[in-house]
Each structure stands twice: as C-alpha cells, then as structure tokens.
N, C-alpha and C positions, 0 to 999 in steps of 0.2 A: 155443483153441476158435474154430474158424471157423461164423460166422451168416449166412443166407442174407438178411437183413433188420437194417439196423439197427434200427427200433422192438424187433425179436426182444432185437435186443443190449442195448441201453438198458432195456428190462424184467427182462433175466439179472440186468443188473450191479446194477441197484440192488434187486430180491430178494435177489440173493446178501450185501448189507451187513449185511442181519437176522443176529444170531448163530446159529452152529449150520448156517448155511446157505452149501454150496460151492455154486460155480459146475452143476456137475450135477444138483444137487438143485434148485438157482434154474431152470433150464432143463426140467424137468420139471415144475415147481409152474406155470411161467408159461405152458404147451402145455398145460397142464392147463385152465387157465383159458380158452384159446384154444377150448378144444372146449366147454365150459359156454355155456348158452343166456346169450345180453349183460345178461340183465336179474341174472342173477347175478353177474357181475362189476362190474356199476353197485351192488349192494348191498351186495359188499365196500368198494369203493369210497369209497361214500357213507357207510359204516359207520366206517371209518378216518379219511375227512374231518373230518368228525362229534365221531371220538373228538379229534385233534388239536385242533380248534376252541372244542369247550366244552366241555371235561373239567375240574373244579375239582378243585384238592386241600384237605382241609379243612385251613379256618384253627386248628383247635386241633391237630390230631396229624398233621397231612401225609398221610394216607391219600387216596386217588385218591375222588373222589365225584362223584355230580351235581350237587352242594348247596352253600352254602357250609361246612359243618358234616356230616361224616360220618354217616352212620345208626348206628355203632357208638358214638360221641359224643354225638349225639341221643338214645338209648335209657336213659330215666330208672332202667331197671334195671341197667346197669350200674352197678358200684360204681366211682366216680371217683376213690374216695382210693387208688387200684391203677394203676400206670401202668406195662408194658411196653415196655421199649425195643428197638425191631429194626432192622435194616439196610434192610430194602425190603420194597414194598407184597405182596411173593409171600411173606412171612415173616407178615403180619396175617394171610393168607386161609390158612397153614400151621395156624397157631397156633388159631383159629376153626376149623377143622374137628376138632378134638380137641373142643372141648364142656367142654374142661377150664378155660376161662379164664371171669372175669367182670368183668374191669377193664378200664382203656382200653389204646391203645395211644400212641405216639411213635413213628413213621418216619425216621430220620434221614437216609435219602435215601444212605447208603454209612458207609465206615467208612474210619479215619484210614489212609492208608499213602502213607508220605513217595517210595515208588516209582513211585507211579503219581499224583504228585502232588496227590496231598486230603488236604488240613490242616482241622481245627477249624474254621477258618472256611467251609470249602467245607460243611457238614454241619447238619441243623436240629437244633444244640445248643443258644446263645444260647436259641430260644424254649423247649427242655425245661427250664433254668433259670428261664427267667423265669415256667412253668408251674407247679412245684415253689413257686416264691417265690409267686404268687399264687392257686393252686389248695391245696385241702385234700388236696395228696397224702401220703399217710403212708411210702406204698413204692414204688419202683424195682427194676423187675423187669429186669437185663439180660439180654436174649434173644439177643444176636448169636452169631454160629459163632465155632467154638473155633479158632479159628485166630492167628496173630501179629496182625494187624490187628485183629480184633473185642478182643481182650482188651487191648489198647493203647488201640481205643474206650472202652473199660468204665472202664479207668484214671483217662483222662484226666478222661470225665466226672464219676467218682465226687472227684478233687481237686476238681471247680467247686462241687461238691457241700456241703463243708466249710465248716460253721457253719450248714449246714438244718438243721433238724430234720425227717427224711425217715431212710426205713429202705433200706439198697440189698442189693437179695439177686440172684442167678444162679441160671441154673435148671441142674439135676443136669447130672453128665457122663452121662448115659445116651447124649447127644450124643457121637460117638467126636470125639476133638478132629482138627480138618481137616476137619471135614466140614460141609458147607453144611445151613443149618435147613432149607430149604425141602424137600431130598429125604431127610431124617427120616420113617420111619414114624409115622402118626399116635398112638398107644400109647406108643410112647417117646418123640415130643414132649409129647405130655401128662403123662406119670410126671416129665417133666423139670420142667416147669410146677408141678405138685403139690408137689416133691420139691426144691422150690427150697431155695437154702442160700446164708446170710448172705454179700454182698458179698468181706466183709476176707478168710473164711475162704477163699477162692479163690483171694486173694493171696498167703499165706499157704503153700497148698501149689503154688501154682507157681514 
C-alpha cells in the first residue's frame, strides 16, 4: 500500500496493530478522522491518553475501575461469599448484563496455555488464593470458555484449592464448548450461571 504522506502511514500502521484491524480498514478509520472537526479527534485522543494514564485495576478482583476498589466490590449488596472466576474484564461486563449474578468477581487477566506461553504464574491466581484463604468465600464459580486452556485454568486452580474449605462449581454447558463467554447470548449465559454444577462433576465427565 503505497501513502502519499508519511504522518498518513505512521497513523495506518499503528491503527492497524488494534486487533481485528487490517491495513484497509486502519486507512479508512484514520481518513475518517481526518475529515472530523480537530476538536474531535483531541477528544479521542485525550480520552485514550486519559484511559492509559489513570485507569486503576481493583486491588481485590482485578476488574478495570477508577477507584482503588471496583464499584462491583464496593456494593455492600453484593454477596461476597460467591466469587466468579473469568478470563477478562469483557467476560465481568458479559456476565453483569444477564442480571443473573449477585457475587463478586476474579479477573485472572487470561488463561494457562503452555503455547502461547502463560503459565500460573503469569495469571491473578496467587491473589485468588490468598482471597479464598482470607475472605469468607464459600464458592468458586468457574466462568472461563470451554475450551483446552480454560478447563486446564479451572484444573489447575481447583488443585491450589485443596484443604479450603470453599465449594468450586462450573457454570452449565449451555456454553457450546470452544466458544468464547463474551459472545454467549445473554439468556444462556445467565441459565449457565443459575444452572451451575459442582466443580469435580466436570471432571468427571470430561
């Protein structure tokens, strides 16, 4: 693709790094932008800056906040002894728009796979532990996708797990296995949620 402007080209290439986003489509988003009044692209801008700069993630369950301590965390109504485990922060705002949940959550920020090299320790496991151990948690809700890596996550955690006393359940196959939580219908994330079933038994029939 030849540019009549470097600035042109240096704006392509590094729109087009975002996922999901070719060189065509970066070239079009960024012409776009070109014809919008400045004061709009100073507020993306400054929006993005912004988020980069002061975005906290809560120190108890790793969810993205303003705060030090999540609003979902914060909310005296929530029931604390309930803790959902998921892969990432698009899997909290999945799950919370179902209506169906009323416990916390844990972010673990991805999930084990020795391919794309993330182990145990690259993952906010350690502090789910050390949560379990010092929180009034009763149950472990695993949320991750059905896929080889999330139920290897679920595995691994449910061993560290051994001599809590803590209840670990999975939420239903409504989930078709391989497929990502975040683009689950909300009805059958939520029946999943509801419809959860005991940890071992998962093991059990895999």
């Amino acid at each position: 693709m030849e540019f009549s402007s470097k600035l042109l080209e240096n704006a392509v290439y590094e729109m087009s790094q975002l996922p999901g986003i070719g060189k065509r489509t970066a070239l079009r988003l960024v012409l776009h932008l070109l014809k919008q009044p400045e004061e709009r692209t100073n507020l993306l801008s400054e929006a993005i800056t912004k988020l980069r700069s002061e975005v906290n993630f809560c120190k108890s369950c790793h969810n993205i906040s303003d705060t030090e301590v999540c609003e979902i965390c914060a909310n005296p109504k929530r029931d604390e002894t309930i803790v959902c485990v998921v892969e990432d922060i698009r899997d909290v705002m999945a799950i919370e728009n179902t209506s169906q949940f009323n416990g916390l959550y844990h972010v673990l920020g991805g999930k084990i796979s020795p391919m794309e090299g993330v182990g145990p320790q690259d993952l906010n496991i350690v502090s789910l532990i050390q949560r379990v151990k010092e929180k009034e948690v009763k149950e472990l809700i695993f949320a991750l996708s059905s896929t080889m890596e999330g139920d290897t996550t679920n595995f691994y955690i449910y061993r560290q797990l051994e001599g809590l006393n803590v209840t670990t359940s999975t939420i239903a196959r409504g989930i078709s296995v391989g497929d990502e939580l975040e683009y689950a219908d909300e009805v059958t994330l939520g029946r999943s949620i509801l419809n959860r079933v005991p940890f071992e038994n998962s093991i059990k029939a895999s």
